[in-house]
N, C-alpha and C positions, 0 to 999 in steps of 0.2 A: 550074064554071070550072077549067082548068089552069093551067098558071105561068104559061103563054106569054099566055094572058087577060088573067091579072092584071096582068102588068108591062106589059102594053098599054094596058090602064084606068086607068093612071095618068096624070097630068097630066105634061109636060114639067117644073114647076114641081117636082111632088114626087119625081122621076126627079134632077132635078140637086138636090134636099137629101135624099135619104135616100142617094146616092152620093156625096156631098160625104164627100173624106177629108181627114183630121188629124191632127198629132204630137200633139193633146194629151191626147186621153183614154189615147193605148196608152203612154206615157212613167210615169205613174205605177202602173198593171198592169207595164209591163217591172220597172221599178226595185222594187218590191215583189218581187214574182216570181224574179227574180235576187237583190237584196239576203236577200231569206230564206234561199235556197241557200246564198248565202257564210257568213250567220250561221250556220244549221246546223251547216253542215262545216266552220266554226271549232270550234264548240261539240264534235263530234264528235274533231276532231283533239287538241285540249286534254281530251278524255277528261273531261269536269266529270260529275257523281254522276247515274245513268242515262241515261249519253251512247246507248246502244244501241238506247233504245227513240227518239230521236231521228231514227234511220235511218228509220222507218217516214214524218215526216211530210214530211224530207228526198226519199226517195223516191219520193213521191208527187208533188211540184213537180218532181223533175227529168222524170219522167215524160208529165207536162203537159205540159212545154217542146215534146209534139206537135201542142198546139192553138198553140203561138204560131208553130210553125215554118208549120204548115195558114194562120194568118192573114198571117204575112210573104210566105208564096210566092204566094200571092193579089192581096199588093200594099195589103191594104188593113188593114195593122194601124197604118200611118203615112203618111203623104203624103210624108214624103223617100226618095227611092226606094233609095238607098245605108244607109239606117238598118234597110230592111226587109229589104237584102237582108243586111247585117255579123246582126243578129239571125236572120234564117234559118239563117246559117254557123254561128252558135254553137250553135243550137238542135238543128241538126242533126248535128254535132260531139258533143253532151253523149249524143244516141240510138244514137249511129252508124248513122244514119236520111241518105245523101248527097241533100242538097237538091236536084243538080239532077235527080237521080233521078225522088226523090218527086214534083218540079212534074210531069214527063212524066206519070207515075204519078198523080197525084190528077186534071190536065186530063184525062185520058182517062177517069177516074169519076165528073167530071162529067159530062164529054159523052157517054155511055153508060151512066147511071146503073140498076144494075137489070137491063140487060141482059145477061143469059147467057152472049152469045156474045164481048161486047163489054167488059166491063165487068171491070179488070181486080183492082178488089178481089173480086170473085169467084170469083175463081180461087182465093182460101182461101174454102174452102167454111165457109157461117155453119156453128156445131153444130148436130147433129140426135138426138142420141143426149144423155143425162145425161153417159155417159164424156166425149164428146168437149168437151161445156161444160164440166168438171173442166180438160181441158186446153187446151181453148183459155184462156179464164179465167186459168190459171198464169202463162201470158203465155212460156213457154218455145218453142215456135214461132214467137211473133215475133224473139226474138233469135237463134233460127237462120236466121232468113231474112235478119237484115237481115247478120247475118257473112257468108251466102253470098251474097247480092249486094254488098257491097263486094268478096268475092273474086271475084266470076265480074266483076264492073266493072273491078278491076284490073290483070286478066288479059286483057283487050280480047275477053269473050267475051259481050258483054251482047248477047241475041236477043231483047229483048222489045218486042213488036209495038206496044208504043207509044211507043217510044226512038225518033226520026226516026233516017236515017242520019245526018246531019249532028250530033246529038246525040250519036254514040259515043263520039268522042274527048272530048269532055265531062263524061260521065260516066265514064270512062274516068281522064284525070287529076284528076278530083275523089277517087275512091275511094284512088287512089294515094296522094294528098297527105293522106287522111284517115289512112290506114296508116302511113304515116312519123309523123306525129305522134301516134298514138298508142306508138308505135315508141319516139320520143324521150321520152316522159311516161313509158314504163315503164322504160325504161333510166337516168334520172332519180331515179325514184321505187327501185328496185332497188340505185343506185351510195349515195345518201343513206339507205339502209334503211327507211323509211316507210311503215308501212301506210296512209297518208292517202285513197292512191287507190283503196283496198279497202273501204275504210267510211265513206269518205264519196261516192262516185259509186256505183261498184260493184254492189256490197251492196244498198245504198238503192235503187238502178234495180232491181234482181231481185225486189226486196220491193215497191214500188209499181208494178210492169208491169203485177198482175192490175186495181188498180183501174180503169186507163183502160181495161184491157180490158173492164169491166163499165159503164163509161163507153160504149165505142165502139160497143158490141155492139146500145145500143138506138137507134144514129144508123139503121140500116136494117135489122135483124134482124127478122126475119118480117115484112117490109114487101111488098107484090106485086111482083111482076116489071111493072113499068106504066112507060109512059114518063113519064107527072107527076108531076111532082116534090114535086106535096102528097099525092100519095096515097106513092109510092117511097121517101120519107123521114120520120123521126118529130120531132117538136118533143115534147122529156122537161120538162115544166114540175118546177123544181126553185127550190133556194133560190138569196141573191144570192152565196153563200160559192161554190156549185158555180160559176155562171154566171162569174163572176171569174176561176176557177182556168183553166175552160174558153175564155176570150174567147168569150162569148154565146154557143159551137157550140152547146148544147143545143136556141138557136134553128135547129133542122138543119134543117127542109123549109124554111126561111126561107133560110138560105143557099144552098140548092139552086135553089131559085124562082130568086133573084134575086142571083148571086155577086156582083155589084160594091157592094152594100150592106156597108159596111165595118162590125165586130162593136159598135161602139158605138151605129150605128142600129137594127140588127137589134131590138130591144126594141119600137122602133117601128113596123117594118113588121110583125113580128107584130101589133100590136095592127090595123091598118090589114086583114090577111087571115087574122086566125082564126077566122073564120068558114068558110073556106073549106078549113081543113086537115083530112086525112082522116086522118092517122095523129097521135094529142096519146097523151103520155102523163103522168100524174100523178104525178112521183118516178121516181127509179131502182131501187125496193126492189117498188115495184109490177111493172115491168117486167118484174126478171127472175122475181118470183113467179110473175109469168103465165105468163112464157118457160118456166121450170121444168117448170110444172102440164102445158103443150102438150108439149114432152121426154116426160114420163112416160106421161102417157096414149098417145102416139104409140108407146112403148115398148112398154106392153102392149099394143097392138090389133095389135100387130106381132107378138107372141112368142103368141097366140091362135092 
């Protein structure tokens, strides 16, 4: 069966409860999530006895902030639609990741997922090389993409094929308005002399970019080029600490299957079609061992 089977095979009954969304389970994941950040980089800015190594776990939650930003602009991380969308804004504020960007941007790898031609997280080529996993991993290609797309956004020079027209000017004053305020925050942060916004955003975002990178990496890495979406995406069975951090995404071919399944059901409709899913993987240390093993052998059958 493919996705389009399954979500067929269901009963109208389990179609409106496994889609049923709600403020309540993402209100206590938001306020954890945010309230740990704040503690940190108080903690941080109060300089208390190994405030440094603090950046590391700092960094890693603001980093996430891309699975919450992926579940607000979906719609389905809260049933109030102005809560998902004020969490989106900030989410994507803390990445410099411009929300309405990325909706364009992620809608269009859904609906193309895998494919080639179409498919615009492809266009960063997964690694194929051990070098290029070192640097993709670093996570330094991401933050130059997302600087050069708020600048080419704000510049009203944005040509990407899956921006509507009528979406220009949107993503246009959105990048703008992200500029300016970052603008004000350093001019702020500069006239008060403070290093706050250096070691506790900063820093911490550069030091936890590579984990979601090795996080993101097994959502579709070495998955076929196939239009099904249980075979083109991977479900990473992991523990409830990751699943958390993540809002369920590790359930991936689950939310590909079936995006209107908001991340608190997803637990569910796995269990309902794991039988059916082609790509499972057991941990993320597994993953990328394997990913590795394939790199290097591909290396030298290459250099033979």
């Amino acid at each position: 069966m493919d996705h389009r089977e399954i979500v067929t095979s269901l009963s109208q009954e389990q179609r409106d409860h496994l889609t049923a969304k709600s403020d309540l389970p993402g209100l206590p994941l938001l306020l954890s999530h945010w309230g740990t950040i704040l503690v940190l980089g108080t903690l941080i800015a109060l300089k208390v006895p190994f405030w440094p190594w603090l950046m590391i776990p700092q960094g890693i939650l603001i980093v996430f902030l891309f699975t919450l930003l992926h579940e607000t602009i979906h719609q389905t991380a809260f049933r109030t639609a102005w809560l998902n969308e004020a969490v989106a804004r900030s989410a994507s504020f803390m990445l410099a990741l411009p929300a309405d960007w990325f909706r364009y941007f992620h809608f269009a790898h859904h609906r193309f997922t895998q494919d080639p031609d179409k498919d615009p997280e492809l266009a960063f080529a997964k690694p194929a090389t051990p070098w290029q996993y070192a640097l993709h991993v670093s996570g330094l290609p991401v933050w130059r993409g997302h600087v050069k797309t708020l600048a080419v956004n704000a510049l009203g020079r944005c040509r990407d094929g899956f921006v509507p027209p009528k979406g220009h000017s949107k993503v246009r004053m959105e990048a703008r308005a992200m500029i300016a305020a970052y603008a004000v925050i350093l001019i702020l942060c500069v006239y008060f002399r403070t290093p706050v916004l250096l070691f506790a955003w900063i820093l911490p975002a550069l030091i936890g970019q590579p984990f979601l990178r090795l996080y993101l990496l097994a959502e579709h890495g070495r998955c076929p080029y196939v239009a099904n979406m249980l075979e083109n995406s991977r479900t990473t069975l992991t523990n409830i600490l990751v699943r958390r951090l993540a809002w369920n995404m590790p359930y991936h071919a689950e939310h590909h299957a079936y995006p209107g399944v908001p991340f608190h059901r997803l637990p569910e409709f796995h269990a309902l079609i794991e039988g059916h899913l082609r790509q499972v993987e057991k941990g993320y240390a597994r993953f990328h061992a394997r990913y590795l093993s394939e790199l290097k052998l591909a290396s030298r059958d290459a250099s033979k």
